[in-house]
N, C-alpha and C positions, 0 to 999 in steps of 0.2 A: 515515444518517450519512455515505454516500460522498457525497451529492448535497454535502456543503460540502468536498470535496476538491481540490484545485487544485496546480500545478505548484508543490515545492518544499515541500510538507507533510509532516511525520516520520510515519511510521504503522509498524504490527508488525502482524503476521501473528496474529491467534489462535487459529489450528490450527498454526504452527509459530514460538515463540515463539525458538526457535534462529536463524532467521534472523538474527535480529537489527532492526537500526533502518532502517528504510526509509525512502526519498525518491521521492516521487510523482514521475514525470519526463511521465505524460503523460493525460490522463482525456479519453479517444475513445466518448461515447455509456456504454453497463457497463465497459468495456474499459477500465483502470487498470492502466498499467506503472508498474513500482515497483524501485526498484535497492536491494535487499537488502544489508545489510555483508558477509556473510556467505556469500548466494547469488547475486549479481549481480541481474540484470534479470529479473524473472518476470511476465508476463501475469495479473491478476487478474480473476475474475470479479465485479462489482460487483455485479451480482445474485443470487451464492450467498456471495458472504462478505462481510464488514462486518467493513472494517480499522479497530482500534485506534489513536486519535490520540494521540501519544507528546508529553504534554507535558513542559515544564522547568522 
């Protein structure tokens, strides 16, 4: 599911669902920055977690 991630996609965290709504800002190889409402900017690993797509 990260391989269709792209700059500007909403996703949530589903080990911390607090964070809140996230915005892919950058997808580098596994490496997925993502700007949390909540937490700011957090470093993803794409190959140990598998972000939730936040539809509307």
């Amino acid at each position: 599911m990260n391989e269709v991630l792209t700059v500007g996609v909403l996703v949530r965290h589903p080990q911390f669902p607090d964070w809140g709504i996230g915005q892919v800002q950058s997808v580098i190889g596994h490496r997925i920055t993502v700007n949390f409402e909540n937490t700011g900017k957090q470093v993803i690993d794409g190959t140990q977690i598998m972000l939730d797509l936040e539809a509307f």
